[in-house]
C-alpha positions in Angstrom: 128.5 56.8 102.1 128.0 60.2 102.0 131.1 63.1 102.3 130.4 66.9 103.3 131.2 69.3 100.5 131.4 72.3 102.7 133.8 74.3 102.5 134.7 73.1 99.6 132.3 74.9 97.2 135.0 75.1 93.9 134.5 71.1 94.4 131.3 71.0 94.8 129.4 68.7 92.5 125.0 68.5 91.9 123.8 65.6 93.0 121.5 63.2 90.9 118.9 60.5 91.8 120.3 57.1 92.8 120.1 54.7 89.1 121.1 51.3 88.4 119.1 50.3 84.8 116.8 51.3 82.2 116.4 54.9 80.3 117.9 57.1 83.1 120.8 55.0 83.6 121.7 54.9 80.0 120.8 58.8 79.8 123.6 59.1 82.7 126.1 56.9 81.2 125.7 59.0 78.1 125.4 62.3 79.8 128.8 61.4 82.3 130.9 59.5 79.7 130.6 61.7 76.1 133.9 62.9 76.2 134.8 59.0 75.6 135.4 58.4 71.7 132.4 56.8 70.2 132.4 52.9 68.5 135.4 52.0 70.9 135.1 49.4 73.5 136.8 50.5 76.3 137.4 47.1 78.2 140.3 48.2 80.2 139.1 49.9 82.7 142.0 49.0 85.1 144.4 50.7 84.0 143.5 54.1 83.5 139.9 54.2 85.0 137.4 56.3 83.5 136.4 59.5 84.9 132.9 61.0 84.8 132.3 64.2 83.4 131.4 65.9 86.5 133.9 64.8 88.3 136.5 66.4 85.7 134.4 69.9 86.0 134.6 69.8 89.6 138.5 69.3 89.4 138.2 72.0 86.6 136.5 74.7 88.9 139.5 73.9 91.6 141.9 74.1 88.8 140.5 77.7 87.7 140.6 78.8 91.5 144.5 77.7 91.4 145.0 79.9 87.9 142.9 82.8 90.0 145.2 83.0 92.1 148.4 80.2 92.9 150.2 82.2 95.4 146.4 82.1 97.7 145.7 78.1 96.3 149.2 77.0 97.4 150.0 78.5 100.5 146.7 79.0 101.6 143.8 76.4 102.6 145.8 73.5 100.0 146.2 71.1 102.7 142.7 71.7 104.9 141.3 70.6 101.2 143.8 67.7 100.8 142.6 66.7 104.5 138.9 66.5 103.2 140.0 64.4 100.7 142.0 61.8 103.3 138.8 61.8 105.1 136.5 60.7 102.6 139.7 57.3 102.0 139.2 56.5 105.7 135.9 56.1 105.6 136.1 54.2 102.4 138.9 51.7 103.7 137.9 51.5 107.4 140.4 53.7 108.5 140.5 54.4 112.3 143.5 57.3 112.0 143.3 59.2 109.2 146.9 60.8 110.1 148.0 57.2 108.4 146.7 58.7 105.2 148.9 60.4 102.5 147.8 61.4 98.9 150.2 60.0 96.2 150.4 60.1 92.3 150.0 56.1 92.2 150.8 52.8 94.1 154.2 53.2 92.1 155.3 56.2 93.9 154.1 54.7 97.4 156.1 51.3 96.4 159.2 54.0 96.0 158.7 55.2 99.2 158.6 52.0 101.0 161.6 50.3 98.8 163.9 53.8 99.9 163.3 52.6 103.3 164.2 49.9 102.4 167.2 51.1 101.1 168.3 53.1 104.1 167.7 50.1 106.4 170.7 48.6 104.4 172.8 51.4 104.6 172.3 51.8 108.1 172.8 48.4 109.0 169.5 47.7 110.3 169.2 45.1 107.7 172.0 42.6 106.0 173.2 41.9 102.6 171.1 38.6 101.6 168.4 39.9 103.9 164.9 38.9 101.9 161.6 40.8 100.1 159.2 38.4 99.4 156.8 39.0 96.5 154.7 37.1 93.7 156.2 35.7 90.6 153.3 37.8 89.1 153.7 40.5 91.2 153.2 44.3 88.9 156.4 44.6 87.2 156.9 48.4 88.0 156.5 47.9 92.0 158.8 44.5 91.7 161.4 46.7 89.6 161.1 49.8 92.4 162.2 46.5 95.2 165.2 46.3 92.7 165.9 49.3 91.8 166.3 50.6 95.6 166.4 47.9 97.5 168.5 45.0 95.6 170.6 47.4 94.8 171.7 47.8 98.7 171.7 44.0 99.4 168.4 42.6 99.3 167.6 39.5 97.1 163.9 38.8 96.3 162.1 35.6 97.0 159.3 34.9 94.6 156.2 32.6 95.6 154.8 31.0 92.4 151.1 31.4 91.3 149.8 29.3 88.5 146.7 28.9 87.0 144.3 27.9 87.4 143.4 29.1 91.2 141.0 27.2 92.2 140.3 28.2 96.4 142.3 30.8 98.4 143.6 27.6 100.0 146.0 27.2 97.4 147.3 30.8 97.0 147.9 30.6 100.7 149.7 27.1 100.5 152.3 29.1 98.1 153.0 31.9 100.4 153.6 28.8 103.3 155.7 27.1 101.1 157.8 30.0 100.4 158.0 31.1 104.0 159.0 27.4 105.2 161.8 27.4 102.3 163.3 30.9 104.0 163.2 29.6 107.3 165.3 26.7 106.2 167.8 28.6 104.3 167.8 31.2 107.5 166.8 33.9 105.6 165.5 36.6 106.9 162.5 38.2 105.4 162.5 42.0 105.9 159.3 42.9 103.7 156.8 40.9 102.2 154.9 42.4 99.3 151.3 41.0 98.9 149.5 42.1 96.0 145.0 42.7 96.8 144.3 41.7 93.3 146.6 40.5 91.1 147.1 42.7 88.0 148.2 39.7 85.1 146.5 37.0 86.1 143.6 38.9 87.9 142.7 37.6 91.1 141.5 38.6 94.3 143.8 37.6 97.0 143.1 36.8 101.0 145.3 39.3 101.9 144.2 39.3 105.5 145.1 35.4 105.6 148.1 36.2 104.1 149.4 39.3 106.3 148.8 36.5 109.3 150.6 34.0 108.1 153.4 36.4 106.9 153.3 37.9 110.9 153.5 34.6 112.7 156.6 33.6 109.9 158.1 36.3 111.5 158.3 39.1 108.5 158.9 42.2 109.7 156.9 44.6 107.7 154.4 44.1 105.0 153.1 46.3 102.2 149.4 44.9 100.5 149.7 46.3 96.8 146.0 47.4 96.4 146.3 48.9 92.7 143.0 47.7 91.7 141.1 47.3 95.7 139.8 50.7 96.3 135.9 50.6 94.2 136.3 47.1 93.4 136.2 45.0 96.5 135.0 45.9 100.3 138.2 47.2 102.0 139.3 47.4 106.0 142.7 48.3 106.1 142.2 48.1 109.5 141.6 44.0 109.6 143.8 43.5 107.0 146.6 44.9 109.2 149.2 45.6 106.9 152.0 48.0 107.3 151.2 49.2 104.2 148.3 49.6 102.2 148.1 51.9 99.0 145.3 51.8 95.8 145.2 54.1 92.7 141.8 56.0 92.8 141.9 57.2 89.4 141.0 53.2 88.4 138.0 52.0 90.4 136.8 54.8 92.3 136.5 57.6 89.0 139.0 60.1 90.1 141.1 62.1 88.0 144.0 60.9 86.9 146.4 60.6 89.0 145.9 60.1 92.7 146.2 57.4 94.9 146.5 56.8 99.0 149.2 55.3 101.1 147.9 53.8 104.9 151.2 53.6 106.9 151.0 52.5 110.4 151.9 55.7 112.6 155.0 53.5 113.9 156.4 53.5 110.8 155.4 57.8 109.0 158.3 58.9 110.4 161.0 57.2 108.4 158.9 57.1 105.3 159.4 59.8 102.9 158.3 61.1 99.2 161.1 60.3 97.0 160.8 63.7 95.1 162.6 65.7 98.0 160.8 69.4 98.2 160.6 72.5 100.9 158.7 70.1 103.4 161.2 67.1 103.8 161.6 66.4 107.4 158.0 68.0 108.1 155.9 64.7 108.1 154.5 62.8 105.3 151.8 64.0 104.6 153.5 67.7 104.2 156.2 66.0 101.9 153.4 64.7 100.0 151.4 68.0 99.6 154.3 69.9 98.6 156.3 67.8 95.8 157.5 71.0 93.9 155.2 73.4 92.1 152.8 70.5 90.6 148.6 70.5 89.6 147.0 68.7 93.1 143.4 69.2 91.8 143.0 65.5 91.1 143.7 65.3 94.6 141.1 67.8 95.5 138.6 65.7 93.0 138.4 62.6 95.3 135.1 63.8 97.0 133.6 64.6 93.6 134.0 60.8 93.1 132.5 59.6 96.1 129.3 62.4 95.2 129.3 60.5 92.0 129.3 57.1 93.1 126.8 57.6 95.7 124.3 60.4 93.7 124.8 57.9 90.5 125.2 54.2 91.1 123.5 53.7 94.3 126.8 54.1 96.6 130.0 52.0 96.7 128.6 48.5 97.6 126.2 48.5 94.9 128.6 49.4 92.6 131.1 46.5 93.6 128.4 44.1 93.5 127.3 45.5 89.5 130.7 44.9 88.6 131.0 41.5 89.9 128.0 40.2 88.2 129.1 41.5 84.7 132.8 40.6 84.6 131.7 36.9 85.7 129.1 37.2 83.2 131.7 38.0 80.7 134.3 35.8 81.6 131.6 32.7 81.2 130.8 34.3 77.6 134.7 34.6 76.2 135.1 31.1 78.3 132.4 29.5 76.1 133.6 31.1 73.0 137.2 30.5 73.1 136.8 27.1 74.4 138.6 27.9 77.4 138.3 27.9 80.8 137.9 30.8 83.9 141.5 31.2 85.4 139.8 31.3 89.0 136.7 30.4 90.8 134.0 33.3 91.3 134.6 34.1 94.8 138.1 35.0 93.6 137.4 37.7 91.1 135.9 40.7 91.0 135.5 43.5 88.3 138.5 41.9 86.7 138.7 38.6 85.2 141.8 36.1 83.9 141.1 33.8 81.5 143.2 30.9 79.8 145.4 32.3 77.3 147.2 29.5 76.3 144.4 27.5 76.0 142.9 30.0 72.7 142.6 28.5 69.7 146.2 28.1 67.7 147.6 28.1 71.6 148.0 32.0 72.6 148.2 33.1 68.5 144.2 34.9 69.3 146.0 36.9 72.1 148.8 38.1 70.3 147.0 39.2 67.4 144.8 40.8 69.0 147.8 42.8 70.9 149.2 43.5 67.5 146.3 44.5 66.0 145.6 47.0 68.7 149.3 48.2 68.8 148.8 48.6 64.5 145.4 50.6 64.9 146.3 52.1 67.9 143.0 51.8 69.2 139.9 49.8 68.6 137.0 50.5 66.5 134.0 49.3 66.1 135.0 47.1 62.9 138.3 46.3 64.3 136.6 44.4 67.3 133.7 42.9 65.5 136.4 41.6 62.9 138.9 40.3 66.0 135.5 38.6 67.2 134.2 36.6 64.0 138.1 35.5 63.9 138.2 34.4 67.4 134.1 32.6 67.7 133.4 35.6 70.1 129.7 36.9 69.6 129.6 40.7 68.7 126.7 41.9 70.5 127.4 39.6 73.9 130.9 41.7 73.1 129.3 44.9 73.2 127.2 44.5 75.8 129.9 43.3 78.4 132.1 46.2 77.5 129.7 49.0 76.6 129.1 50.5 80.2 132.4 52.2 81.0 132.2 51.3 84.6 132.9 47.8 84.4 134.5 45.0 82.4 
């Protein structure tokens, strides 16, 4: 896809010719990515991304027209940009309204939102004490401890549908969600919210959300949220099949933003109770106000979505291409550290995506490979060069099949 720059020109990034291999892609990784620190292997792309250079100078120009003049950036044209930016997500996600959009630090602070409703529907006696949230047992700790820190705390207990590896079909994930369900319905509990993470974060696996919103709707749930942390630039995404309540993604992991900026798709039945949990000037004004004005605050990385999607599409041959890329080397790597640790793939191919789970316990010495390799990161506080080639003579890895799988900082 392509989105429209004008308008926008502080934003505005050059566009390159479309690459996928050979010298000019390796003279754009090198060209985008020198700010990274050279002889690391950066394989963790999912949790803070990794954000080409000009994308960060197109934020940078927005960010010197904010220093220019804040009085102008703020209470100016800030939320005609911020609406270019929603429109470039829609199109992404399959959006049909993009009035369902709102821009938000992370999938943390759009969990917050959604576990304060929560909260109120307790105190307003819309919902009952031992009223239910269902979630994973592997669901990401900091949205599972928002549920508990607004929600439990008002009455709500949380039901936990167990995952365990290895996941073999989408058949079986959605067995666990039935069984859970069927367990409620027994115990006449009633299941208020059910929280359905896209990909798992720890183990990492794609789930059928769509399947799983259905069956969750005909169990009679009322609302539920799809945790997309790691969707947006890793799989295809319709927020409009998967019909959620809520859908938020971080963009600043799989779709090169800056850091930090994610979306929240609320249905329109629902914007109105919603609300940022930093309370500003615009409370009361709609989301999407609340969310533009949370205090005196740098929005740039905001602004810097559509410099993404110009990369994406000028760079790696647009979105689809790039999922696809992805998909082949994270399999291809998860078959290499498979075969060298003697191990096995935590989930079938059709399962996984740019992120892979492998089986820990299963290492060599039983999970002793996995911890020393935590400690020896948390000791160094980083890897070099030497430190991974030494972790991978220890653990039977091959260096260079190493390097290569983690060399190109857009995948695994």
């Amino acid at each position: 896809m392509t989105v429209s720059m004008q308008g926008q020109e502080a934003g505005s990034i050059q566009r390159m010719p479309i690459v996928g291999s050979g010298k000019i892609w390796e003279e754009m990784l090198a060209r985008e990515f020198s700010h990274h620190r050279q002889g690391i292997a950066r394989i963790n792309n999912g949790s803070f991304g990794s954000c080409p250079r000009s994308v960060l100078e197109a934020q940078q120009r927005w960010h010197r027209q904010w220093l220019e003049q804040p009085d102008e950036f703020y209470f100016g044209p800030l939320e005609k940009r911020l609406r270019a930016s929603r429109e470039a997500i829609a199109s992404i996600i399959r959006a049909p309204n993009v009035e369902e959009i709102v821009l938000v630090d992370n999938v943390t602070t759009a969990a917050a939102m959604i576990a304060q409703d929560m909260a109120w529907g307790f105190l307003e006696k819309r919902f009952h004490p031992g009223d239910a949230i269902l979630m994973l047992n592997c669901s990401y700790a900091a949205v599972k401890k928002c549920f508990e820190a607004y929600a439990v705390r008002a009455g709500a207990r949380i039901i936990e549908v167990e995952l365990a590896l290895p996941i073999l079909s989408a058949r079986q994930i959605i067995d666990s969600f039935q069984r859970s369900l069927e367990q409620a319905a027994k115990s006449s509990t009633t299941i208020r919210l059910a929280v359905i993470d896209h990909i798992t974060s720890m183990p990492s696996v794609v789930l059928p959300a769509r399947d799983l919103v259905a069956l969750c709707r005909d169990a009679g749930v009322e609302q539920i949220f799809v945790d997309g942390a790691h969707a947006i630039g890793n799989i295809e995404l319709s927020v409009e099949e998967i019909d959620a309540d809520y859908y938020s993604s971080n963009l600043h992991k799989w779709l090169f933003a800056p850091h930090s900026v994610a979306f929240l798709h609320a249905k329109a039945k629902h914007l109105e109770r919603l609300h940022h949990p930093v309370v500003s000037h615009n409370f009361k004004l709609g989301l999407f106000s609340e969310c533009s004005w949370v205090g005196t605050r740098d929005y740039t990385s905001q602004l810097a979505v559509t410099a993404a999607v110009e990369f994406i599409d000028g760079n790696l041959g647009g979105l689809s291409s790039l999922i696809a890329f992805n998909h082949r080397r994270a399999m291809a790597m998860a078959e290499m550290l498979a075969a060298a640790w003697g191990t096995q793939c935590g989930t079938c191919a059709e399962l996984a995506q740019g992120v892979w789970s492998g089986g820990a316990d299963l290492l060599p010495g039983g999970g002793i490979a996995q911890r020393e390799f935590e400690e020896q990161e948390i000791r160094d506080g980083g890897w070099s060069s030497e430190n991974a080639m030494d972790f991978c003579r220890s653990s039977r890895i091959p260096w260079r099949s190493a390097q290569c799988c983690s060399s190109t900082v857009v995948n695994l």
